[in-house]
Structures are given as structure tokens and as C-alpha cells.
LOLOPA-595105 format. One line per 2 residues: number of its first residue (from 1); for each residue x negated, y, z of C-alpha. Coordinates in steps of 0.05 Angstrom, whole numbers, plus 5000, padded with zeros to 4 digits. Each point is the difference from the previous one (the first is absolute). Layout:
N
NUM> X Y Z  ...
END
This chain:
719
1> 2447 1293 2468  5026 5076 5002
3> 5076 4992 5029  5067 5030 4956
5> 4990 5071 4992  5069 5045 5035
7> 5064 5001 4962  5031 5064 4981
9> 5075 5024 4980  5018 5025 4929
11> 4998 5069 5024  4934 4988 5031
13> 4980 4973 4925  5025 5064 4970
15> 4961 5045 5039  4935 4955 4986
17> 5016 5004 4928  5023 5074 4999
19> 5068 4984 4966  5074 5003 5018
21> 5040 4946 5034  5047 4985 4944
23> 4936 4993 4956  4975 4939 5048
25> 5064 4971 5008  4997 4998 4909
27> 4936 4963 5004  5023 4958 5050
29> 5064 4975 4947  4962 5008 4940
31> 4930 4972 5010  4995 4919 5017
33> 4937 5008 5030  5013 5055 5043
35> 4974 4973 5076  5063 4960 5035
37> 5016 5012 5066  4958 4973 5051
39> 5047 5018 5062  5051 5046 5022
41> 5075 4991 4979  5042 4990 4939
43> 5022 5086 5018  4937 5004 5017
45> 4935 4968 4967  4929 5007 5025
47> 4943 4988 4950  4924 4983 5003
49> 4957 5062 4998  4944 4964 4968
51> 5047 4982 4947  5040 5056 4987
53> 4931 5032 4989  4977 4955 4949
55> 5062 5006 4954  5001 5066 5008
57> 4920 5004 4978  5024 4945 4935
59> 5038 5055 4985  4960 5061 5003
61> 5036 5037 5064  4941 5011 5041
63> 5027 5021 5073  5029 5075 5003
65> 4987 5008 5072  4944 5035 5023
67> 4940 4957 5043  5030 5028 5067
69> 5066 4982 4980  4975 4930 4984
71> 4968 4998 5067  5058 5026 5035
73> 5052 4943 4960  4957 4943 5014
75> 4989 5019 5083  5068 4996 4991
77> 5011 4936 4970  4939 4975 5035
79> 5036 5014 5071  5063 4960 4979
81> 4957 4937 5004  4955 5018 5057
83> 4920 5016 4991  4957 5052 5013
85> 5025 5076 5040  4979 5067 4973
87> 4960 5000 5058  4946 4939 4970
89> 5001 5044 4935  4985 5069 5033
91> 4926 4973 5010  5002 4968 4925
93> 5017 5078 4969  4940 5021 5035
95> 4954 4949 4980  5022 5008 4930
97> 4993 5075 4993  4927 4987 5008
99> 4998 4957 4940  4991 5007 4924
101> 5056 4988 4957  4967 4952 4965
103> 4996 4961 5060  5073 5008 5020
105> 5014 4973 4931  4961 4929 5009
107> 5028 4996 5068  5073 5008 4981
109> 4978 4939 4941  4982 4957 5051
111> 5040 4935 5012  5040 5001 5057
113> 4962 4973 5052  4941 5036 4992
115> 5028 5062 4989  5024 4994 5074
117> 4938 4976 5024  4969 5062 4961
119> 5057 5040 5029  4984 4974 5075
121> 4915 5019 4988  5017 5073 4975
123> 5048 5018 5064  4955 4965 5040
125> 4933 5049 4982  5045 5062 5021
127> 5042 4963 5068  4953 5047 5048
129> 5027 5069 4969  5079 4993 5021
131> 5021 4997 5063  5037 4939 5030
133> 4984 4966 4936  5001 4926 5013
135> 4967 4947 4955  5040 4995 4935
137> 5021 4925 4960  5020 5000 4933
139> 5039 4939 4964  4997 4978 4922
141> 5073 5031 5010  4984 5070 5016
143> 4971 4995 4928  5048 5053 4966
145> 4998 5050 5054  4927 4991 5009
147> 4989 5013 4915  5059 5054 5002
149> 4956 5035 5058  4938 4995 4962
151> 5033 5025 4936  5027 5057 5035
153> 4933 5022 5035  4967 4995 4936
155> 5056 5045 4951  5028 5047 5051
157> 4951 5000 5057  4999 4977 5085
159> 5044 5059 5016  5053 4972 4955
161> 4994 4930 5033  4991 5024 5068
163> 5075 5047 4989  5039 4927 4972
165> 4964 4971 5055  5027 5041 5055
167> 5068 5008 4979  5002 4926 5007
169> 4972 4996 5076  5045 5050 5022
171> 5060 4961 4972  4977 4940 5035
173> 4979 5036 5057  5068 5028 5017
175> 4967 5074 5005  5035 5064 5006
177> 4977 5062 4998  4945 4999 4971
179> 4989 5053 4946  4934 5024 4956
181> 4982 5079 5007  5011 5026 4927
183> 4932 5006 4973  5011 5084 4992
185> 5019 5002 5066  4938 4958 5032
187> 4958 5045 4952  5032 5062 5032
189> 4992 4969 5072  4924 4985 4992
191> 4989 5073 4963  5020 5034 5068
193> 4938 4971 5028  4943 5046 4998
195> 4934 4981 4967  4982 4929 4994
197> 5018 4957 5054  4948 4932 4992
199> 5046 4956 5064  5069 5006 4984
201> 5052 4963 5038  5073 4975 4984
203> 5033 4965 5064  5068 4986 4958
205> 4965 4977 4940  5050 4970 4965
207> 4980 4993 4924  4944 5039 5010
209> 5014 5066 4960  4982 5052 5039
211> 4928 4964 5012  4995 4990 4921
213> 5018 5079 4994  4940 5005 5055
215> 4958 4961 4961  5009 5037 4941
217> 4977 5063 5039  4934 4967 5020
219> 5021 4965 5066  4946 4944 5005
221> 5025 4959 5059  5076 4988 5002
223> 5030 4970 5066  5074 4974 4998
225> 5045 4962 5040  5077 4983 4990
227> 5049 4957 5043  5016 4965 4933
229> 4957 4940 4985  5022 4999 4928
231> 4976 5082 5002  4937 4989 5030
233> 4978 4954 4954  5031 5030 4941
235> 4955 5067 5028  4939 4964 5000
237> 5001 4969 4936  5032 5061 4956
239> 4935 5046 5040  4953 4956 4975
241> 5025 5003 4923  5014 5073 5004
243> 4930 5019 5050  4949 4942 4985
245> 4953 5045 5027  5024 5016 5069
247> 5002 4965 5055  5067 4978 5015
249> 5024 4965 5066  5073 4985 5019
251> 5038 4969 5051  5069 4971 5019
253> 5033 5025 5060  5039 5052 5026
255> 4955 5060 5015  5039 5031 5054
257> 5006 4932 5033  4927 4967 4992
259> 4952 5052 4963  4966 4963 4958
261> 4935 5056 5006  5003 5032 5075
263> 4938 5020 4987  4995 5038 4924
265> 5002 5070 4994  5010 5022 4939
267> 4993 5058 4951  5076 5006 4975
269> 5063 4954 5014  5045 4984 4954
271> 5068 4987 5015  5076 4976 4980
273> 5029 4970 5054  5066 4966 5021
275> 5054 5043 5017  5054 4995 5052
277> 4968 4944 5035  5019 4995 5075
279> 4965 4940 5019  4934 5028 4988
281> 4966 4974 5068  5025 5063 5043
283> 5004 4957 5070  4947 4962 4987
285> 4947 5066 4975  5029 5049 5052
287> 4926 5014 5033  4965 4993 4932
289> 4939 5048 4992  5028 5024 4936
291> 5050 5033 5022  4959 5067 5008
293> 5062 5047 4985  5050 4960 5038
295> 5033 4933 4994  5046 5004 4949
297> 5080 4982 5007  5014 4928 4991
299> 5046 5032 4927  4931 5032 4987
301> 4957 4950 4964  4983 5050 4949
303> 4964 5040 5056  4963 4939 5025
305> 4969 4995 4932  4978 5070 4995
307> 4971 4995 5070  4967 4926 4978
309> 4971 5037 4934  4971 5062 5052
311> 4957 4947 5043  4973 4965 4948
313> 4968 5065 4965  4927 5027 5014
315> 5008 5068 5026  5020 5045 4935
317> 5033 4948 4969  5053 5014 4957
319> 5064 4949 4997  5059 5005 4950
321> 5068 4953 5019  5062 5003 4958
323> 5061 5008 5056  5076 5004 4990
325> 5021 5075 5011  5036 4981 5064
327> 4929 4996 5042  4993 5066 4998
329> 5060 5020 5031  5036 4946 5044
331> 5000 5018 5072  4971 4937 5025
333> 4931 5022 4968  5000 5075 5025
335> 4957 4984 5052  4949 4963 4948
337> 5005 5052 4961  4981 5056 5034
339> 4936 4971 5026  4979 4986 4929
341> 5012 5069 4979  4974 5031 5062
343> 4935 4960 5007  4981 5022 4917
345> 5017 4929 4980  5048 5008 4948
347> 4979 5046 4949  5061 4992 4944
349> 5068 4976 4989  5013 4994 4926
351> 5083 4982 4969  5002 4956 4938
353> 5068 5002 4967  5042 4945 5004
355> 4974 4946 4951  4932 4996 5008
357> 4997 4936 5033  5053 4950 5033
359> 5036 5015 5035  5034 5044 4935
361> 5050 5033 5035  4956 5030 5046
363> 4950 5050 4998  4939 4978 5033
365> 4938 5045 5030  4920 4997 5005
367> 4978 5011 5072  4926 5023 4988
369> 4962 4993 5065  4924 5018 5024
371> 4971 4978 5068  4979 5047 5039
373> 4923 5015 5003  4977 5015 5075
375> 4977 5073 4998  5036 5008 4926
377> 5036 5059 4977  5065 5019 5035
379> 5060 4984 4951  5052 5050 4998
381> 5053 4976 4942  5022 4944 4976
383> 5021 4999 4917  5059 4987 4967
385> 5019 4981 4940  5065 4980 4959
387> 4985 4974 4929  5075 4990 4987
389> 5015 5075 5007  4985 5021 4933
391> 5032 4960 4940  4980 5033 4941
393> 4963 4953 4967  5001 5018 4924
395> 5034 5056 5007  4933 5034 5009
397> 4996 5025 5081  4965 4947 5029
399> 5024 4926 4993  5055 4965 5009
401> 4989 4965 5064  5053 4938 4987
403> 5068 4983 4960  5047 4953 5020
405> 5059 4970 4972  5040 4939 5025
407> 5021 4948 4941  5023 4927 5015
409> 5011 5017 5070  4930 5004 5010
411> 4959 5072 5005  4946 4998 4962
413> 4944 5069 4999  4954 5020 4960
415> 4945 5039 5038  4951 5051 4976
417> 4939 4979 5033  4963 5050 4959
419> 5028 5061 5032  5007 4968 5067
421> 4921 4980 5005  4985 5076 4981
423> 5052 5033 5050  4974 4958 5057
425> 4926 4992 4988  4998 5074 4980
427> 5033 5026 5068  4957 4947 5041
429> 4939 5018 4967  5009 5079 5015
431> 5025 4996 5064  4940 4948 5019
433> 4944 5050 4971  5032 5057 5041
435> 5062 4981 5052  4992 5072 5025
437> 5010 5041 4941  5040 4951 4957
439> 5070 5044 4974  5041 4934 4975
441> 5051 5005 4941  5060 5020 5018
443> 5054 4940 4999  4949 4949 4984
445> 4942 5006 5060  4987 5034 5066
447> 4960 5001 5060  5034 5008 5060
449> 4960 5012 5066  4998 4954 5051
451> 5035 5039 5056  5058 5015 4959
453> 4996 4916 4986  5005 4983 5071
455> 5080 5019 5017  5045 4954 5027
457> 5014 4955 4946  4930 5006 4967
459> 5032 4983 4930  4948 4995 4953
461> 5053 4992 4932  4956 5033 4944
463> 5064 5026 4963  5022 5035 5067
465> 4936 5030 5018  4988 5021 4915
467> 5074 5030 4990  4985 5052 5065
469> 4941 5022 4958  5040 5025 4933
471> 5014 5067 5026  4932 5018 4989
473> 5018 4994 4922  4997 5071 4968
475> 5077 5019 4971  4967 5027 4937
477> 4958 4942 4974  5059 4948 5020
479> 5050 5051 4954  4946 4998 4946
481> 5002 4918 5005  5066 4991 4991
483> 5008 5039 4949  4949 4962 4964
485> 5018 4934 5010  5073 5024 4979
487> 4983 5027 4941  4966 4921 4983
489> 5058 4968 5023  5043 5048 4941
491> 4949 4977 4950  5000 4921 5019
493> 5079 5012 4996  4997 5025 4933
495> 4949 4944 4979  5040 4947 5032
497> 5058 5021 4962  4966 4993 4939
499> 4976 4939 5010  5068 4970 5028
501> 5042 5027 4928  4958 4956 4964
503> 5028 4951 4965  4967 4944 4978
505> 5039 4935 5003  5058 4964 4970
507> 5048 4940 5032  4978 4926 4972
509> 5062 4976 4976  5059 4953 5031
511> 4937 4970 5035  4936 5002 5033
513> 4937 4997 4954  4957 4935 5016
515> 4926 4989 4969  4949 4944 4998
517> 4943 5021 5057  4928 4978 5021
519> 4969 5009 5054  4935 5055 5010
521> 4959 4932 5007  5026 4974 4942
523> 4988 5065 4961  4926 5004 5029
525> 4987 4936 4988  5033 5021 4915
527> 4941 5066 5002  5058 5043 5004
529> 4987 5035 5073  4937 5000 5039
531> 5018 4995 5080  4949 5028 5048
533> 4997 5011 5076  4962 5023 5048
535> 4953 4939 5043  4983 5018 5074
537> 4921 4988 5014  4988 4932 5020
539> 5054 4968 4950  4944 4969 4950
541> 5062 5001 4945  4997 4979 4930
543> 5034 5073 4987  5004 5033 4940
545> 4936 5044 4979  5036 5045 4938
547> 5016 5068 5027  4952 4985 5065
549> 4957 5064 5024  4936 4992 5001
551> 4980 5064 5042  5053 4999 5051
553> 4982 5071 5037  5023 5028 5063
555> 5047 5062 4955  5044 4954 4965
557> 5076 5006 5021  5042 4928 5015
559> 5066 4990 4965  5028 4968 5057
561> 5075 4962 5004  5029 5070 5041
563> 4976 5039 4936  5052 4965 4960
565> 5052 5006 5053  4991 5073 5005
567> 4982 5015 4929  4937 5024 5024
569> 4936 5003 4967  4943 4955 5039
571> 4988 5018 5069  4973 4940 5030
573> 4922 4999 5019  4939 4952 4975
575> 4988 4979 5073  5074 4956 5013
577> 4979 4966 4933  4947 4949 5028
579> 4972 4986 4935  4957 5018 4943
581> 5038 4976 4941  5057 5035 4997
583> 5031 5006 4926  4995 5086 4972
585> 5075 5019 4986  5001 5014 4930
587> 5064 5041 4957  5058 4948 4980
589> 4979 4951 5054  5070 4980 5039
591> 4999 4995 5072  5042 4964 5047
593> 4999 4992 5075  4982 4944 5042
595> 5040 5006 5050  5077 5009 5000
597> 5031 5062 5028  5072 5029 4985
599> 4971 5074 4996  4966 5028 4931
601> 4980 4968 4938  4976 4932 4998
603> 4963 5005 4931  4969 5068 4960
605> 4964 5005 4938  4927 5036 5013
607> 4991 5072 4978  4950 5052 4992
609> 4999 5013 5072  4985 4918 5024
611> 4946 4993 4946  4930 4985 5026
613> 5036 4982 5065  4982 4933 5038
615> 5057 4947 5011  5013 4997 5071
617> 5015 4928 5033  5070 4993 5010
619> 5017 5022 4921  5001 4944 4943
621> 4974 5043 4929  5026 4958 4929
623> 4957 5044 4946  5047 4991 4936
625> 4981 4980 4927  5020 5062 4961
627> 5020 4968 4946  5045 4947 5033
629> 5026 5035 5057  5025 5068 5014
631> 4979 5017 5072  5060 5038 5022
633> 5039 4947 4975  4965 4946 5044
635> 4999 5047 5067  5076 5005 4988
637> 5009 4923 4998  4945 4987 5056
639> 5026 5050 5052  5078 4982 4993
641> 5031 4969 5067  5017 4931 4970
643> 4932 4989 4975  4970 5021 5067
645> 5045 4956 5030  4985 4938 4966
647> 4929 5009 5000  4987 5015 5079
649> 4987 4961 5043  4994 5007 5090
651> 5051 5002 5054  4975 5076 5044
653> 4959 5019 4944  5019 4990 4924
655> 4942 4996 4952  5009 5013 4925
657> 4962 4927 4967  4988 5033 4936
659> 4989 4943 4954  5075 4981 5011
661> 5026 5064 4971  5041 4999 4936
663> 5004 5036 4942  5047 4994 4942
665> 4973 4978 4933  5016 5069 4956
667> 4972 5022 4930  4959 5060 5012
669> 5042 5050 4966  5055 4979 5056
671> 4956 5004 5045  4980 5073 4998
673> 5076 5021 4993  5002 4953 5075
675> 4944 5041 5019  5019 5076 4975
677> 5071 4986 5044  4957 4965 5064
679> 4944 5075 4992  5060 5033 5010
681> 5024 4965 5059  4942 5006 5033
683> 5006 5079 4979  5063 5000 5036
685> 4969 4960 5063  4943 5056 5005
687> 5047 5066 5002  5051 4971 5040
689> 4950 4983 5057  4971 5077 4985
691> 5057 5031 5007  5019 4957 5070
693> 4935 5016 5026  5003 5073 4990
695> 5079 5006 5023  4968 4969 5063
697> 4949 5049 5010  5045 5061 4991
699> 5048 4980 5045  4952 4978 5052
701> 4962 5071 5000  5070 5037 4993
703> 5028 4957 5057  4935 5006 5041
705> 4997 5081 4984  5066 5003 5032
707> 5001 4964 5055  4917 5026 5020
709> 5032 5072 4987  4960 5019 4943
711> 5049 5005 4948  5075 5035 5013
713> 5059 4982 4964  5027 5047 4947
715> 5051 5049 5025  5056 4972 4951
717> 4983 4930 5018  4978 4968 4936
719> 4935 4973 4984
END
């Protein structure tokens, strides 16, 4: 006999059902039949799940929320009454990646019972694969989680599971500090390796990012290890769905502390470790034979990493490690630090703005290391780079490195990984061919020699070293650049203008204007929208096939969620997509991010310039009927704040569920007046961010000219 299914709260109900509050508390008064409380309080009544879902089904409200939000509500639900961790089902997700959907489907129809004994065979056949996995038991009430898992393995893919998954071990867990690399970042990170590395190693794993960017680059044995059990395991099991054909081995355990491979030398290392950790094992690793450039200061952990990444490299190995900015210049590492620059080992320092991964508030740098080959060449410079020196983004010089604004109390950046990849891979790439003869870019890279490295301090701060290299910037061609952007900036001005004495718009009345709404499910389900997205390789999804490429080549841009922040047209790359069925961006399809973010757009009708483009993963596409609904007029009612609002979901992270969007019920004739007024909005939106972009860049070079001493105030003091 399967046991009472969880009980769930009226707001709980509403999110299942995709509807308002006050809209469950009406069919609670007006419908006899409506499930009675099972528990809770008079104030507060709990109801059964199972129940609640089979009114709501009598009725035709099939559940708004998408399968990982199912997954994530019942874990939830599930916990309140004891059962099964996130750790038993971390085995389950990868047992049920390898299946069909059609068997996913008969398993979640299963009774009870067997569907945990089925559940208990299928993380059974994969137990060897994840480390410190110990035999898993599944009871007739783990039924809903077990089905929800299932469901979501089969619709949105492992990855999806494996992310709910996580979030709920690390809650249970107690864990701090642990943070995923951004996935441009990890990409950038694994770039700076030369050629193909086949053994790549990660010895502060955590989720397992910057092995997946290996992978993706042709890495064919990826070695991890992570203090975090919950990581390790995590590691292992999203490697396997995102490399099935590498050979992936990880372990739990510090690697300063107990290496978990003494003996592996690799081809590249990969690395984000913890900061600011004092107890690090500094007593107890004083005479430890990695310390080949010194043993580093009990406050420099950082430093034991680098040196821990060094000895496990072949000789020639490359290693990349993402460091706070303080490493390179605190006077407890000096010592460290010279060695490494002396001996050849560290071969570039590069500055990411402020943003580009957490901490926010600080901007982080890329150590790029190479052991030493006996008899190699003699390295005389070391490079430097600072990727947040130019911000110029669309203002046509080069990229806006990042853009931050603080809302809520909480900064929030947008970061252009676009021009920051190309700025740093471009220096590294020259300077590697030929350290010699490499010339830099003035305020963005330069190689300083080593003897003029090894001072007293031996501060290796890329903006420091970068700045002393703009006076080699000719007076002339600076002049010429200013007065070039300026002469933009006038014309955004005048545009801006323009666009701002527009008026288009009229008050409602005494009061607000309400409407009857539906949801985007709702409206799919009617034939009035089409939604499509983007399904990672590996998630065997019942996805839409309309709008699907069937030749997905290598020179096809990305529309990716940062395009619609920044107004941009596609920049991402076919390689971070992990799939082979992403939906072709067609003219009038709206698109809305996945992922919440206070900077840009959320939502942008396609144009000319996003047509033939693929979807990239992180943006949900709704393709319009023409003849029902106007497009603008949906990406106006999609993107706004209180729609976003009520249809995300997450704690850290905030992700858009798209079938719990709502859209008011409008003749089409209405409709198009909505959207003329919401095309010029987003008009508005476009030259306003121009204009800011370009004011930046002029006063940047003017201030810059000044203060380098190629440009001289005029004589009367005006501009």
C-alpha cells in the first residue's frame, strides 16, 4: 500500500497550478469538492498533494511549474516527512540520463513499490562511478520524488536534475562557500591552455566546470578532487552527463591536506580555489616537497595552490587558477612570488573586472603558469593584461569589459565576456608565439621583463604594471580618437532626444486598468504561441521539433541571455550549447531570459539581425501566432518586473519558469496599439544605453589623455 503523498500550503497550490493566491482561496469557498484540509491550522491549512492534483486535473489546470520545479517542490515536501537525501538521487539522475524516455515514462507509471524497487536497480548499475557513494534504499514513499526525478530527466535533461539536486545537499549540508565558475569564465580559463591537453586536472573541483570547459576542448581524462563531499559527487556525476566519453575520476578530500593523486602529472590544471583560508595545513606541510618556490605564508593559501598545481604538471605543462587580486601583491607572498617569476614559472597575470565571478565586488585575476622544462628556453617577461581597462563596448573601440549598477541593495553586473575572451586570449596568444618581440596595447597588455619584476615589493597588479605602459600611446592617434568617439556621443544625444520627446501614452483614468490573463502554458496549450528552448546533449526530451535546425554548423552565431541584456546581436558560440537541436531564431519570435538579472532587457522581439541564429540555453523563445498575437505586445507583457517576479523561482539564482508567465487576454487591434507604445520603449532602452556607453568612452580617453600627457587642456579652459 503506497503511504499519503506530502501536504502542501495554498501558496504552494498556486504555484503548482500557475494561478494567484486569491484565485485558490475562490475555489476553496466556491467549489464543495475542492480537497479539505488534511493538516496544518485553521490560519494555516495543509492539503494532500495527490489530491490537490487530481481536482486540479478534473478541472483542466494541468501543473504550470516546470519538471525541475516539480522536482525541486516535492524534495521539499518530501524532506518535511523524512525519506530519501539528494545524495541517494545523485546516482538515480545518472542512471536515468542513460535511458529512453519511453522508459522513464513506464517507470514513473509504476505502482509505488515497484517503482522504488526499479528506482533502487537503476542507482545500483551506476554505484561504482561516484565517489563515496554508499548503497542506496528506496521506500513506496519516496514515490513522488522518485517520478518527479524521472519526469524531470526525461523533459529537461540530468543537468537540470543534478542543479535541483545540489542546491538541496548544500542546504542540508550546511555549506558555505561554495560557488560554480560562470560557464564564460571556465571557457576563458581552459582557452589559455595551449593545444589539447588529453589529462587535465581540477584539485578544487567543486561542480566541475572548469573540467566540463576541458572536456569540451578535447580533454579525455579528467581528474578532480574537492573537500566537499556533496561537490565531489555532484563532479562526478554532472562529468559523466556532460563527457560520457572521457574518463572521469574524482575524489573527496582536501588536496593540500591528503592528495588524492601524489602521483599524476598532468597536461593542464585547472583551478578555482578557496580564498582567504588560513588553516590550510601550513604547520603541518612546512617540509612538503611542493614547495619548490618557497613555503608560502600561513595568509597565503592562494600560493600553496599555485605551487600544488606546478608539481602536479609534466614538464611544459600549462596551469590556469582564478586568484583574488590581493595574491599578487601582499607582502607575505613576495618571497613566493619572486621565485615563480624568476624561475620562468609564471608566464601571465590577467585582471577581470569586477563581476565576473563571486566575489562581485571584486575584481579577480588568471595566474597562467608553465613548469619549467630542464634545458628549456630562458624566460625573460612575464604578461599582463587588464580586460577591465577598456569599457567601450558598443560604442565601437573594443568592448565594454563590465557594467554595474547596484539596485535592491544588491550589485548586480552584467559582463561582456565577448570582449573580455578576445582581449585576453589575443594578448596571451601573441605574447606566447613570440614573448621577445611582443609590443602589447597600450592600457590593456604589456610585458614587463623579469628584472624590472623582481624589486622589493615584486607587485605583480596587472592595472599597475599596464597604466606605466600608456605613455607609449602616440598624441596624434589618441586626439584623432576622441574626437571620433565625441562626435558619436553628439549624434546618440541627438537620437536619444528624439526618442525621449515621444509621446505615446495617455493616464487610465481615476484607476488602474485590470484584464483577464492566461498563462504562456495556457496559451500554448490554446495554438496561440509555440515555446521552444534549447536541450543540452544527453537530456533525451520530448522537446519541440518546429523551428529545430537540422544542419547545425560550426558558423552559426548564439543568441544568448547577455545579448538581450546588452541589446546585442548573438555573440555566443555553438561549442557552450551541448546540443544538436537547438531551435533557428526566426523574425517575430519573442525572447525572454532564463535567468533573472536587474541589468538590460529581460524580453526582445527577434529582428533581421537574430534571424538564422541558434537559441542559446539559458533563453526561453515563445514563436507568436500572427494572427492572435502581436509579438511586441507579448515581449512587453513577458519582460515586465511583476511578471518576472511571479514566475521565478530559486533563492542565489532566479530562473524565469516560462509556462507561468501571463499575458492579458486583448483583441488584436489593442494589441498592436500595446505593442507600437512597448517598440518604442524598447527604442528608448537601446539609445539610452548608446549614448551611456559612448559618454563613457570619451571621458575615459579624455581623462586618460590627460593624465598619460597626451592631450593638453585648452588655454581658456573649456572643453
Amino acid at each position: 500500500m503506497s503511504q499519503p503523498s506530502a501536504q502542501v500550503t495554498a501558496a504552494e497550490i498556486s504555484r503548482i497550478a500557475g494561478v494567484t493566491r486569491a484565485t485558490v482561496s475562490n475555489w476553496r469557498r466556491r467549489h464543495e469538492d475542492f480537497p479539505p484540509p488534511s493538516g496544518g491550522t485553521d490560519s494555516s491549512p495543509l492539503y494532500d498533494l495527490e489530491s490537490v492534483r487530481a481536482w486540479l486535473a478534473s478541472r483542466g489546470h494541468a501543473s504550470a511549474a516546470s519538471p525541475s520545479e516539480e522536482l525541486r517542490t516535492t524534495l521539499r515536501l518530501r524532506a518535511q516527512s523524512g525519506g530519501s537525501t539528494s545524495e541517494d538521487l545523485l546516482l538515480l539522475v545518472l542512471a536515468a540520463a542513460g535511458r529512453l524516455p519511453e522508459e522513464l515514462t513506464a517507470a514513473a507509471e509504476l505502482p509505488d513499490a515497484d517503482l522504488a524497487a526499479r528506482a533502487e536497480r537503476d542507482a545500483a548499475s551506476v554505484a561504482d562511478a561516484v565517489p563515496s557513494a554508499d548503497a542506496v534504499r528506496f521506500e513506496a514513499g519516496d514515490a513522488a520524488v522518485l517520478r518527479a526525478l524521472y519526469a524531470c530527466v526525461r523533459d529537461e535533461g540530468g543537468q537540470a536534475a543534478l542543479g535541483v539536486l545540489a542546491e538541496r545537499e548544500l542546504e542540508e549540508s550546511a555549506a558555505s562557500g561554495a560557488y560554480s565558475t560562470p560557464a564564460p569564465l571556465a571557457d576563458l580559463i581552459a582557452r589559455l591552455i595551449p593545444g589539447s591537453p588529453a589529462r587535465v586536472l581540477d584539485p578544487a573541483c567543486g561542480s566541475g566546470t572548469l573540467l566540463a570547459a576541458a572536456a569540451r576542448r578535447g580533454a579525455c581524462k579528467l581528474y578532480g578532487q574537492d573537500t566537499l563531499p556533496v561537490q565531489a559527487r555532484r563532479s562526478a556525476v554532472s562529468l559523466m552527463l556532460t563527457a560520457p566519453e572521457a574518463e572521469v575520476t574524482v575524489r573527496a578530500a582536501d588536496s593540500l591536506r591528503a592528495d588524492a593523486f601524489p602521483e599524476l602529472l598532468a597536461d593542464a590544471v585547472l583551478c578555482n580555489p578557496p580564498y582567504g583560508v588560513r588553516d590550510w595545513g601550513h604547520d603541518e606541510l612546512a617540509y612538503d616537497p611542493r614547495w619548490a618556490y618557497g613555503v608560502p605564508a600561513r595568509a597565503e593559501s592562494e600560493l600553496a595552490w599555485v605551487q600544488h598545481a606546478l608539481a602536479h604538471l609534466t614538464p611544459g605543462g600549462y596551469a590556469a587558477l582564478l586568484l583574488p587580486p590581493a595574491t599578487a601583491g601582499r607582502a607575505s607572498g613576495r618571497r613566493v612570488r619572486a621565485e615563480l617569476v624568476r624561475s620562468g614559472a609564471l608566464r601571465a597575470v590577467i585582471a577581470l573586472p569586477a563581476g565576473a565571478s563571486v566575489p562581485l565586488h571584486v575584481g579577480l585575476q588568471v595566474w597562467v603558469l608553465q613548469r619549467p622544462e630542464p634545458g628549456g628556453p630562458e624566460r625573460k617577461s612575464v604578461l599582463f593584461v587588464d580586460t577591465a581597462t577598456d569599457t567601450s563596448a558598443a560604442a565601437g573601440h573594443g568592448g565594454a569589459a563590465v557594467t554595474a549598477r547596484t539596485r535592491g541593495g544588491s550589485r548586480s553586473a552584467s559582463v561582456d565576456w565577448e570582449g573580455i575572451t578576445a582581449r585576453a586570449l589575443g594578448a596571451w596568444r601573441a605574447f606566447a608565439e613570440s614573448p621577445d618581440t611582443f609590443d602589447g596595447e597600450p592600457g590593456v597588455a604589456h610585458a614587463a621583463g623579469v628584472v624590472d619584476l623582481l624589486d622589493d615589493v615584486v607587485d605583480l597588479t596587472p592595472a599597475r604594471l599596464v597604466r606605466a605602459s600608456r605613455a607609449d600611446v602616440d598624441p596624434a592617434e589618441l586626439s584623432a580618437e576622441v574626437d571620433a568617439t565625441r562626435r558619436d556621443l553628439v549624434k546618440a544625444a541627438k537620437s536619444l532626444a528624439r526618442a525621449a520627446g515621444q509621446e505615446g501614452w495617455s493616464a487610465a483614468g481615476a484607476a488602474a486598468r485590470e484584464w483577464r490573463t492566461a498563462t504562456a502554458s495556457d496559451l500554448a496549450r490554446g495554438g496561440a504561441l509555440t515555446l521552444l528552448r534549447t536541450v543540452p546533449e544527453g537530456a533525451r526530451g520530448r522537446a519541440e521539433d518546429e523551428g529545430r535546425s537540422e544542419e547545425q554548423g560550426s558558423a552559426r552565431a548564439v543568441l544568448t541571455g547577455s545579448d538581450i541584456a546588452r541589446g546585442s546581436g548573438p555573440t555566443g558560440d555553438t561549442t557552450e550549447l551541448r546540443s544538436e537541436t537547438a531551435p533557428v531564431i526566426a523574425v517575430g519570435d519573442v525572447l525572454v531570459r532564463a535567468v533573472v538579472s536587474g541589468d538590460g532587457s529581460m524580453a526582445r522581439v527577434a529582428g533581421e539581425e537574430d534571424a538564422g541564429a541558434l537559441l542559446g540555453l539559458h533563453v526561453h523563445l515563445f514563436r507568436p501566432d500572427p494572427a492572435r498575437l502581436d509579438p511586441w505586445f507579448l515581449a512587453g507583457f513577458l519582460g515586465a518586473e511583476e511578471n518576472i517576479a511571479g514566475a521565478s523561482t530559486g533563492s542565489t539564482v532566479l530562473t524565469v519558469s516560462p509556462g507561468r508567465l501571463r499575458v492579458p487576454l486583448l483583441p488584436l487591434e489593442e494589441q498592436r496599439r500595446y505593442g507600437e507604445a512597448f517598440r518604442h520603449v524598447h527604442e528608448l532602452r537601446a539609445e539610452a544605453r548608446r549614448a551611456t556607453l559612448l559618454a563613457e568612452e570619451t571621458a575615459r580617453l579624455l581623462a586618460g589623455g590627460l593624465t598619460g600627457g597626451q592631450l593638453l587642456p585648452s588655454q581658456d579652459g573649456t572643453s
